[in-house]
C-alpha positions in Angstrom: -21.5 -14.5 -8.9 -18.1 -14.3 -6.2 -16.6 -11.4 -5.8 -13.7 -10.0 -8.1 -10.1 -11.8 -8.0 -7.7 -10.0 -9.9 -10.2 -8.4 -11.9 -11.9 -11.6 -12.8 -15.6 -12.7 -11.5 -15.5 -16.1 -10.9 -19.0 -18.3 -10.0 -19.1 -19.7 -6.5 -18.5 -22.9 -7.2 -15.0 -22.0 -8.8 -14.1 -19.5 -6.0 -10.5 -19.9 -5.1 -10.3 -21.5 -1.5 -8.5 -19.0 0.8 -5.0 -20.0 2.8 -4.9 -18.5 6.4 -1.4 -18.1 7.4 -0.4 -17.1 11.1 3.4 -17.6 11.5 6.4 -16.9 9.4 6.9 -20.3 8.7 3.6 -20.9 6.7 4.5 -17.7 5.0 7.3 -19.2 3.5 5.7 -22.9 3.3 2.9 -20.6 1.0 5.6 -18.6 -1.2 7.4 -21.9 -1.8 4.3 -23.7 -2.7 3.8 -21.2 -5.6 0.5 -19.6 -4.2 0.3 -16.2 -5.3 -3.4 -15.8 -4.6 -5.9 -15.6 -2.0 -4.1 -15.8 1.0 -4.9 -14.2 4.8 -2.1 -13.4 6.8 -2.4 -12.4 10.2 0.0 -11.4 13.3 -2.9 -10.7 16.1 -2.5 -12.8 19.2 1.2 -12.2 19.4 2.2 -14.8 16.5 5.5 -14.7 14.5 4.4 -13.1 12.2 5.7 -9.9 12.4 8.3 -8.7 10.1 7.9 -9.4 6.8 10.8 -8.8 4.4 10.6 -12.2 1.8 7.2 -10.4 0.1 9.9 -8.6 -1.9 10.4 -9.3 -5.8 7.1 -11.4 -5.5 4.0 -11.1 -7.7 0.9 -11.7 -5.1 -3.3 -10.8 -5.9 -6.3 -10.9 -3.6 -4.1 -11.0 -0.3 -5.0 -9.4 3.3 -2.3 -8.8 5.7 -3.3 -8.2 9.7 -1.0 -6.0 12.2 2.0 -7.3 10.1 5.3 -5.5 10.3 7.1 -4.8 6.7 10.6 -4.0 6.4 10.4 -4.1 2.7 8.3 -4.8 -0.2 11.0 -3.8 -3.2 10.1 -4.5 -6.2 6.9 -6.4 -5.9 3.5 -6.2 -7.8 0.3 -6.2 -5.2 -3.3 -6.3 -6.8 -5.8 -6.0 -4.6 -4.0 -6.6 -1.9 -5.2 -5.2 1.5 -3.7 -4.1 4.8 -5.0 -3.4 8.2 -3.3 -2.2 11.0 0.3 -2.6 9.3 3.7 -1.2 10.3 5.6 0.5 7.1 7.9 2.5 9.0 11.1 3.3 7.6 10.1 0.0 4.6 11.4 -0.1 1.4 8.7 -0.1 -1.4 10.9 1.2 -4.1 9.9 0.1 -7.8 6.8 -1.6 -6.5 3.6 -1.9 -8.5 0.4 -1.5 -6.1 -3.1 -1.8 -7.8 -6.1 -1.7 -6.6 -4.9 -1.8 -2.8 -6.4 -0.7 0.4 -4.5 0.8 3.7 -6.7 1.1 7.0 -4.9 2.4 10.2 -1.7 1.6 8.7 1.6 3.5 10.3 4.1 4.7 6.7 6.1 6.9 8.7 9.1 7.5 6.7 8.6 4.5 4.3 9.9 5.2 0.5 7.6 4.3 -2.7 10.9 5.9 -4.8 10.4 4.7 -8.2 7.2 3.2 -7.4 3.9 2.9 -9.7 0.6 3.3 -7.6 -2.9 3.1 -9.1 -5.9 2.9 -7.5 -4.4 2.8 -4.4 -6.8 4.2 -1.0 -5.2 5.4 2.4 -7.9 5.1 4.7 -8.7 5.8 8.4 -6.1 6.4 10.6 -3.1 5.8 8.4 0.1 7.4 9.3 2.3 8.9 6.1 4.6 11.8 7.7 7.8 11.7 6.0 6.5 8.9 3.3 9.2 9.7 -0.2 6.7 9.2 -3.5 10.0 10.3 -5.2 9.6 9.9 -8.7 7.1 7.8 -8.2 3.8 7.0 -10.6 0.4 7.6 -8.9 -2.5 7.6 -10.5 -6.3 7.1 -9.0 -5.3 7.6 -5.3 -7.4 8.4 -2.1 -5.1 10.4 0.4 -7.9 12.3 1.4 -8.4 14.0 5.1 -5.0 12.4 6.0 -2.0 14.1 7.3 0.8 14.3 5.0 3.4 16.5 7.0 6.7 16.2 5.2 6.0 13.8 2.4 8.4 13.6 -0.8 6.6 14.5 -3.9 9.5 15.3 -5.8 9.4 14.5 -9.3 6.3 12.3 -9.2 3.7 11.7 -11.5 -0.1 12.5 -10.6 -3.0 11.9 -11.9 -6.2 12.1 -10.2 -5.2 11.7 -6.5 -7.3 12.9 -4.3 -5.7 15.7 -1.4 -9.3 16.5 -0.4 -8.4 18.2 3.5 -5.1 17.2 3.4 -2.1 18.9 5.6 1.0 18.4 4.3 2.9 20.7 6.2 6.5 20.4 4.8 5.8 18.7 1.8 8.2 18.3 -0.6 6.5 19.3 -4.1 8.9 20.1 -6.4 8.2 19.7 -9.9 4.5 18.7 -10.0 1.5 19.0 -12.1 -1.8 18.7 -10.0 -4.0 19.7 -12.9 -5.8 16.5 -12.9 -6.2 16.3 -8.8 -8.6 17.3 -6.3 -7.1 19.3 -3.8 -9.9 21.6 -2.2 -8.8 22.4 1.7 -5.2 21.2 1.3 -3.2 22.8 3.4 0.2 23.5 2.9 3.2 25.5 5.6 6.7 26.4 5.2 6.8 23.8 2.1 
């Protein structure tokens, strides 16, 4: 059996061949063409690839982004989608849908998920999120576990099982929450 796409185990022999993007212009050549799935972009080796703002609006599943700049992501739905080593800073992901992605060493600083529905979502390894807005924003299933989150926006959101397992968030916004359903043993939290 191949590993899941989009929730769906395929055999081998149907497995869906994978595109390998490394410049802005097979980004778009890929969008255009309709592909929505499988697809590895990367920006390592000083490539083009770097700031990537025509994502937004667009339905994509089973992607992996590399050291790619965002400037925004409004909008979209992402399932299983994962990034490693990506710049967020100061993006717009309002009213996105993420499911089922993964972060690793990702820098957020200051990017907004306003409006935004998260499920599933993990924040791993060094990943960056002071001053990230999940303003009235849906998350549900989430990993933010032994991760600074100095000054994050909580205001209004909806929780449900998100993990703050050793988690500072030092001048964290939480107005107007119910944590009843989340794990938050060791979170620390100053002049919020």
């Amino acid at each position: 059996m191949g590993s899941p796409v989009c929730g769906v185990v395929e055999e081998e022999e149907d497995a869906i061949e994978r595109e390998s993007v490394v410049s802005h212009k097979g980004l778009v050549a890929i969008l255009n063409a309709g592909v929505a799935e499988g697809v590895d972009v990367s920006a390592g080796g000083g490539l083009d690839v770097h700031v990537l703002d025509c994502l937004s609006q667009r339905h994509i599943c089973d992607w992996t982004f590399e050291d790619c700049h965002f400037t925004s992501l409004e909008g979209a739905t992402l399932r299983s989608v994962r990034f490693t080593n990506c710049h967020f800073s100061d993006a717009t992901l309002e009213g996105a849908r993420l499911v089922s992605c993964v972060f690793t060493n990702c820098n957020l600083t200051d990017a907004s998920f306003k409006d935004g529905v998260l499920t599933g979502v993990t924040f791993k390894g060094d990943c960056t999120l002071m001053g990230v807005s999940f303003e009235e924003a849906t998350l549900s299933d989430i990993a933010l576990n032994h991760l600074p989150l100095e000054g994050i926006v909580f205001e209004g959101a909806q929780l449900s099982s998100v993990d703050f397992t050793d988690c500072d968030g030092s001048d964290a916004v939480l107005t107007d929450l119910d944590l009843t359903t989340c794990t938050v043993p060791g979170y620390v939290v100053h002049d919020a």
